[in-house]
C-alpha positions in Angstrom: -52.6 98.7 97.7 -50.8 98.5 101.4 -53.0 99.6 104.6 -50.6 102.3 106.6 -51.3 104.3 109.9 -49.1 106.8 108.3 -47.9 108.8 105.2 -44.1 107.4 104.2 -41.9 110.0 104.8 -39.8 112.0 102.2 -37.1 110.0 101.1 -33.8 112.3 100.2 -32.1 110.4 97.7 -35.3 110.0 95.9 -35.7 113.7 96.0 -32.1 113.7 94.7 -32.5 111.6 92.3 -35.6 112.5 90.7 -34.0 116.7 90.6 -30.9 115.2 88.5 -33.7 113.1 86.1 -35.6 116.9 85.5 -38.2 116.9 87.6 -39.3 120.0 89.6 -40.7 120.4 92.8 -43.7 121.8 93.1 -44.7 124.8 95.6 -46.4 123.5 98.3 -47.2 123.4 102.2 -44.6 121.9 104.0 -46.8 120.8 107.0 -50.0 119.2 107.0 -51.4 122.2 109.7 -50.8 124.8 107.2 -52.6 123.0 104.4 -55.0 123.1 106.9 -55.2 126.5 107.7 -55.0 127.7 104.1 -58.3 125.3 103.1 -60.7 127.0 105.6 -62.1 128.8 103.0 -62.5 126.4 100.1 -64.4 124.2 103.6 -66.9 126.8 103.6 -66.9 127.5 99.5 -67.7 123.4 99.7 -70.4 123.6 102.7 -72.2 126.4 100.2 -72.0 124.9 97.2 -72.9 121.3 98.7 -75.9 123.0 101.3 -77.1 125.0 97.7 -77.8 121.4 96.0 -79.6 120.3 99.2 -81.4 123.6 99.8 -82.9 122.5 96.3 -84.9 119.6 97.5 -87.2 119.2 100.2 -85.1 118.3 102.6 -84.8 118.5 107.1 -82.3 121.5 106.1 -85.3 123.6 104.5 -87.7 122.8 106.8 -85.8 123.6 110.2 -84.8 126.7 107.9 -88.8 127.6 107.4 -90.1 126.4 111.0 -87.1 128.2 113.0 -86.6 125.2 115.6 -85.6 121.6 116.1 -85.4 119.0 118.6 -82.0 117.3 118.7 -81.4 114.4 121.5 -78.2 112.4 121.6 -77.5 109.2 123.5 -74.4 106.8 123.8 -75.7 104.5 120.9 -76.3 107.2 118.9 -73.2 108.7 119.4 -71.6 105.0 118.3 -73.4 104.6 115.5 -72.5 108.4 114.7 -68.7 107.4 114.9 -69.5 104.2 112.9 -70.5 106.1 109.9 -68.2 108.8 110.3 -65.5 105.7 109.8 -67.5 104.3 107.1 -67.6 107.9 105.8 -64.1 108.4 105.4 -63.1 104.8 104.2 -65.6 105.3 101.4 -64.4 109.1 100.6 -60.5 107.8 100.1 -61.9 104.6 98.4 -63.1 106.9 95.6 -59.6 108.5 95.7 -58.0 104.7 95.0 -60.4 103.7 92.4 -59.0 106.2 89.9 -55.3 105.6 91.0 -53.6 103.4 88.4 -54.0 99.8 89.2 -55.3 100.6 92.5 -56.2 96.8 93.4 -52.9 95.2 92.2 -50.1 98.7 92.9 -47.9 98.5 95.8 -47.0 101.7 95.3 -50.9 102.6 97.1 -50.9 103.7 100.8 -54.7 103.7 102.4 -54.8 105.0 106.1 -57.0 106.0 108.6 -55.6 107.2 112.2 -56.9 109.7 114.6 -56.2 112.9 112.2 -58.5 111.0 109.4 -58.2 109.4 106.6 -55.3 110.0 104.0 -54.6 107.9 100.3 -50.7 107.9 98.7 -49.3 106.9 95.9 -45.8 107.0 94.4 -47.1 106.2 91.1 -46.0 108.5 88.2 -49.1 109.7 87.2 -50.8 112.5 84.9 -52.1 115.7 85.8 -55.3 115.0 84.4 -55.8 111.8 86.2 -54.5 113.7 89.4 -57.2 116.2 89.2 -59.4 113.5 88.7 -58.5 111.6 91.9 -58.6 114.6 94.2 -62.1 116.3 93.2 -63.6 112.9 92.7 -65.3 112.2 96.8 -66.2 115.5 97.3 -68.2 115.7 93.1 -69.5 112.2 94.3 -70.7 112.1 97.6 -70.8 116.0 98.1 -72.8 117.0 94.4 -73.8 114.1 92.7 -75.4 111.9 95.9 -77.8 114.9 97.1 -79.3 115.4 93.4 -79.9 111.6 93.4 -80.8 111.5 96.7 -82.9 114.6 96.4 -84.8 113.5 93.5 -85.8 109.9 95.0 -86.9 111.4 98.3 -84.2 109.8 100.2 -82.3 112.6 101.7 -82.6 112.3 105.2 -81.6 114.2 108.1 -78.6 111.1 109.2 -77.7 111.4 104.6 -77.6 115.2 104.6 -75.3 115.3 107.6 -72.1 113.1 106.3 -72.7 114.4 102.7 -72.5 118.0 104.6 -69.5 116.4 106.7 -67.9 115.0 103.5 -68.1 118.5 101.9 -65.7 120.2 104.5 -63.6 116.9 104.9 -62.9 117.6 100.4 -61.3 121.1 101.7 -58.0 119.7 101.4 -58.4 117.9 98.2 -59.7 121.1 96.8 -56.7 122.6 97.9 -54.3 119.8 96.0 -56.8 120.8 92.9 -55.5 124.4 93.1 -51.7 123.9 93.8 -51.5 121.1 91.3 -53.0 123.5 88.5 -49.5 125.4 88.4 -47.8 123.0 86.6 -47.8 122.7 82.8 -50.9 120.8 81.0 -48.6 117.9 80.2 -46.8 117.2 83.2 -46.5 113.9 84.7 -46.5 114.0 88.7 -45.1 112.0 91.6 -45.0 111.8 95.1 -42.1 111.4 97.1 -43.5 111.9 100.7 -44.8 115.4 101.6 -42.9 116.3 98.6 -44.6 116.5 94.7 -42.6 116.9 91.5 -43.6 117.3 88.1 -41.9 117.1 84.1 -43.3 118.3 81.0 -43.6 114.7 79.1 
């Protein structure tokens, strides 16, 4: 795995080369901003699914809900430690992308980034579209479903918890978005990334 500020960009003679070899490419965004754009609504479908799990315990959420106000105060540590977490947040949330990536630890074929737009994870591995799904829903069904029912249930879910598992939800927008576009292709396809670009082939 390689540690990049940025996404490699599309390389044309691969593109070429996989087209003659039978692979397809797959219909996509072609910018980052429209991705964006087009996963507002799966960000709020995540905030309600992730706030329902929450809503279920006893929880800050449920209780500013019931008393109808709060206190918030904010100062520079705070806001550090805020940004802190967010980082550890988002290191942690494409960490769970890697882990199911084929030899994640040892692949060279692994980009893990972090720059001012977020976080991002790439691969040019060939790999299945089974095991794709698996690596894009994985940090939003970890952190996002699985943490607050655990969390919930042991009393631990905090005001500082329920805000990055809440933050985490609408950051797995995009990833639910990947989930969506990459159902179009066959069951049996195998998948690779050339860039921005994705291509697929029936195996």
């Amino acid at each position: 795995m390689k540690f990049v500020f940025n996404i490699p960009k599309t390389d044309e003679k691969i593109s070429e080369k996989l087209v003659n070899s039978g692979w397809r490419k797959l219909r996509e965004p072609e910018k980052v901003s429209t991705s964006l754009f087009m996963s507002i609504p799966l960000m709020l479908l995540n905030i309600i699914i992730t706030v329902s799990i929450i809503l279920k315990f006893d929880n800050p959420i449920s209780k500013v809900i019931s008393n109808r106000s709060f206190s918030f105060s904010l100062n520079l540590f705070d806001l550090m430690y805020f940004m802190v977490g967010i980082f550890l947040l988002t290191l942690i949330h494409e960490l769970l992308h890697a882990v199911f990536m084929p030899n994640f630890m040892k692949s060279d074929k692994i980009y893990l980034g972090i720059n001012f737009n977020g976080g991002f994870i790439f691969t040019t591995e060939i790999i299945s579209k089974l095991r794709f799904i698996i690596i894009s829903i994985m940090p939003f069904f970890i952190i996002s479903v699985i943490m607050p029912v655990i969390l919930g249930i042991l009393g631990g879910l905090n005001v500082l918890f329920t805000i990055f598992i809440i933050i985490n939800a609408a950051g797995s927008s995009i990833d639910i978005l990947n989930f969506i576009i990459i159902s179009q292709v066959p069951r049996n396809s195998m998948i690779i990334n050339n860039g921005f670009e994705t291509y697929f082939i029936v195996k």
